[in-house]
C-alpha positions as CSV (number, residue, x, y, z in Angstrom):
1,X,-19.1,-11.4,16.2
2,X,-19.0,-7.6,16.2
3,X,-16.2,-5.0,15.9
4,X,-15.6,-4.7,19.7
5,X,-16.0,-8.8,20.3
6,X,-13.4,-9.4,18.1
7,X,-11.5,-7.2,19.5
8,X,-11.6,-8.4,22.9
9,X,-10.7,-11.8,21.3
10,X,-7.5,-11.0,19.9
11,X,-6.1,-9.6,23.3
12,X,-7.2,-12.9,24.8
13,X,-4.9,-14.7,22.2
14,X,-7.9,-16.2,20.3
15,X,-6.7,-18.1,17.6
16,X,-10.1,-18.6,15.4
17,X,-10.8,-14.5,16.8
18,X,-7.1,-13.8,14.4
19,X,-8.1,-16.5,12.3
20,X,-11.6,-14.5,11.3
21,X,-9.8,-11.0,11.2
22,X,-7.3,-12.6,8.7
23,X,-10.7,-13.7,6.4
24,X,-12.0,-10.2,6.5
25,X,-9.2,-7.9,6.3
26,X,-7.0,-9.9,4.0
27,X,-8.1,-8.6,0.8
28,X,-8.2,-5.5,1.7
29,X,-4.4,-5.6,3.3
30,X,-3.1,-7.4,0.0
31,X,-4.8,-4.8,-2.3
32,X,-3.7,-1.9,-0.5
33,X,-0.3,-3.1,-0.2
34,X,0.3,-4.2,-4.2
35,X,-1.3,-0.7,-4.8
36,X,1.7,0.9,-2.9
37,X,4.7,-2.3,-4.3
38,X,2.9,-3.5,-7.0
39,X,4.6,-6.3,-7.4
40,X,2.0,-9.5,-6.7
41,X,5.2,-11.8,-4.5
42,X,6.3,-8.9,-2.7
43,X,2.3,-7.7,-1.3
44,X,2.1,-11.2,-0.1
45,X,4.9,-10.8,2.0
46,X,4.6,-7.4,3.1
47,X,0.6,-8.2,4.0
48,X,1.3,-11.3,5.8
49,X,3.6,-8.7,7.9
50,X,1.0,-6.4,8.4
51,X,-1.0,-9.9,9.7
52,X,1.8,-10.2,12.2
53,X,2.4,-6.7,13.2
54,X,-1.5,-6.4,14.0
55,X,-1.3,-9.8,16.1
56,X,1.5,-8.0,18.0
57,X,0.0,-4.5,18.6
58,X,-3.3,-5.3,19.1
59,X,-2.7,-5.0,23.2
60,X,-1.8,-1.8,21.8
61,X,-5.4,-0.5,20.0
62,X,-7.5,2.2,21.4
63,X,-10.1,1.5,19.6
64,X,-9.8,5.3,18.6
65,X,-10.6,4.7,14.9
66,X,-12.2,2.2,13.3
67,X,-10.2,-1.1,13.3
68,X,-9.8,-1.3,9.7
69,X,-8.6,2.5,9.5
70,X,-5.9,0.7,12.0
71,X,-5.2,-2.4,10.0
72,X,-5.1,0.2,6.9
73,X,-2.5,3.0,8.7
74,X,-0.8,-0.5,9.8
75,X,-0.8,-2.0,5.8
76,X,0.8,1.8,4.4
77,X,3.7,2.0,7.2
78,X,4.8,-1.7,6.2
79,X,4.6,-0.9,2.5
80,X,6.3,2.0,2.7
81,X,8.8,0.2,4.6
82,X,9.3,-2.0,2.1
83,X,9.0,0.4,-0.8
84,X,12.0,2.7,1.1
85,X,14.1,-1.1,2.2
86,X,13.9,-1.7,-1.9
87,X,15.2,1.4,-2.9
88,X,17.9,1.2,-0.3
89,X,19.2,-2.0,-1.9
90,X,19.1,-0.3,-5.1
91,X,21.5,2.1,-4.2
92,X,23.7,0.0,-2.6
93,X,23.4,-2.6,-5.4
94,X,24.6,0.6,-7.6
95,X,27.0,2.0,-5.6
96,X,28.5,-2.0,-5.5
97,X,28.6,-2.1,-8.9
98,X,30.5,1.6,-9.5
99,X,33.4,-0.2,-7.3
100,X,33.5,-3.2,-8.8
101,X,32.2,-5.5,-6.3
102,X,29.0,-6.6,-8.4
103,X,28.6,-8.1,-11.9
104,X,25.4,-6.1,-12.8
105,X,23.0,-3.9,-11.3
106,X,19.8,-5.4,-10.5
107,X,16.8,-3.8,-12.3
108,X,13.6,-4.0,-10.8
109,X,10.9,-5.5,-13.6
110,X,8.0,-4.6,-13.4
111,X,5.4,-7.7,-12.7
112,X,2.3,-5.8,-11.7
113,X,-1.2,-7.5,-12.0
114,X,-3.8,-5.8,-9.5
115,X,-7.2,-7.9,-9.3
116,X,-9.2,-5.1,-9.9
117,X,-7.4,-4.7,-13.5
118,X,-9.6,-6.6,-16.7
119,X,-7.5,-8.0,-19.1
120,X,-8.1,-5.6,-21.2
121,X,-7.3,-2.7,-20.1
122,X,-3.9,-4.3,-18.7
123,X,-1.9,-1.9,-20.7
124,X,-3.4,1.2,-19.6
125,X,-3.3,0.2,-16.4
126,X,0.4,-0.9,-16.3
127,X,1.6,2.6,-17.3
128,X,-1.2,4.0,-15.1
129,X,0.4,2.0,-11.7
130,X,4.1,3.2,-13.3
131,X,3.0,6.5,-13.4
132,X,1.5,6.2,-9.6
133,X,4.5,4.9,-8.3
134,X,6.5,8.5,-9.3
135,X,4.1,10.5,-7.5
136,X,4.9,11.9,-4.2
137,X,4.4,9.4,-1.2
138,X,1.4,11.4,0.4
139,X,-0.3,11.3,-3.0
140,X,0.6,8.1,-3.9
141,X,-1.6,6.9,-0.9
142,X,-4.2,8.9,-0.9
143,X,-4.9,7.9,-4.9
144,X,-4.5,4.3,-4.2
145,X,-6.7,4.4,-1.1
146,X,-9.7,6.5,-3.1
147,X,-8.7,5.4,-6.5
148,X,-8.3,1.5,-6.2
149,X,-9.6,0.9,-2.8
150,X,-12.8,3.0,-3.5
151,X,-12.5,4.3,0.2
152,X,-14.1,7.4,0.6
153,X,-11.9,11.0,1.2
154,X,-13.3,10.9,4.7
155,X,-12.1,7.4,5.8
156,X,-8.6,8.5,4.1
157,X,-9.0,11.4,6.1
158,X,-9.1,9.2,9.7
159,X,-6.5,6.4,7.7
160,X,-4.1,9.2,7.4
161,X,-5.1,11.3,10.2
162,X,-5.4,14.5,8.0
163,X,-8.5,17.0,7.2
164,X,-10.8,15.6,4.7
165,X,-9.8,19.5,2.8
166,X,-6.1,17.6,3.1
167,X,-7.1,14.6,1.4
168,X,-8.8,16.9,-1.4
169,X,-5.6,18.7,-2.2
170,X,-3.5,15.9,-2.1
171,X,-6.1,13.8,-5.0
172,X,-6.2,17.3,-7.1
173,X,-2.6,17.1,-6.9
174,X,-2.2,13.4,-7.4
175,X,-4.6,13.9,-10.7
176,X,-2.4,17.1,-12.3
177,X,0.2,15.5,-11.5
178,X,-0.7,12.4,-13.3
179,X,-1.8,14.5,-16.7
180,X,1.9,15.6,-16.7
181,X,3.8,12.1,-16.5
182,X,0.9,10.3,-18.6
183,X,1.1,13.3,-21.6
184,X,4.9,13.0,-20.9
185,X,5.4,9.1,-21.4
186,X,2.2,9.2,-23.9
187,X,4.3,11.6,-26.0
188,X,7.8,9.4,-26.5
């Protein structure tokens, strides 16, 4: 079944048509989305939202882009989502335990085990996704797109809806910006 079959299938409510798009987008959705959480519990969640969100937008698609550029735009939003839900609990977490009103402050652990990751090189690539997560959200995407997703700066470019000269700045950026908080944490 091609692109535009499949297509056509899901806005008929075809069951095995969603069934078929979940086989072929859904490791691509779960490692995009622990790229951006990185926590292994939490991407399944947030991907099998993404899942749902598609199955109720895909009236919706234009078939502008690519429908994996959709799916991918459709993964970021929902991780984002979480990532800004997660820091919003933090703070209130915080603020609850300022006033008295909770025991302890919940720390987040980090659990982070990306597929793509051999054992060992696990270190490296623990501090490596820490360090990711402190860049800014813009290059924080872009890098996990390129970097782990090995998509190409022009399908960031249409996932993004930015120049392809955009996407450029923003991994030059992402990559000084990683020196500094690698050499920083390297150096304690």
């Amino acid at each position: 079944m091609d692109e535009n079959q499949l297509i056509d299938e899901l806005k008929n409510g075809s069951e095995p048509a969603f069934n078929l798009l979940v086989q072929t987008y859904k490791n691509m959705v779960f490692n995009t989305v622990l790229g951006i959480v990185q926590q292994f519990q939490e991407a399944e969640d947030v991907a099998q939202e993404v899942f749902i969100q598609v199955y109720q937008s895909i009236e919706g698609f234009r078939a502008e882009a690519k429908l994996s550029t959709w799916i991918y735009r459709i993964a970021i939003t929902k991780s984002l989502d979480f990532e800004r839900s997660k820091k919003a609990k933090k703070r209130i977490n915080l603020f609850k335990n300022m006033i008295g009103l909770e025991k302890s402050v919940e720390e987040l652990v980090p659990d982070f085990n990306h597929p793509g990751i051999r054992l060992d090189k696990k270190e490296d690539a623990i501090l490596l996704f820490k360090a990711i997560k402190n860049l800014p959200e813009n290059q924080r995407i872009a890098f996990v797109l390129i970097k782990t997703e090995g998509l190409s700066y022009i399908e960031v470019s249409k996932i993004l809806n930015v120049s392809e000269k955009a996407i450029e700045g923003l991994m030059h950026r992402a990559k000084e910006n990683l020196r500094k908080i690698l050499s920083k944490v390297l150096s304690e």
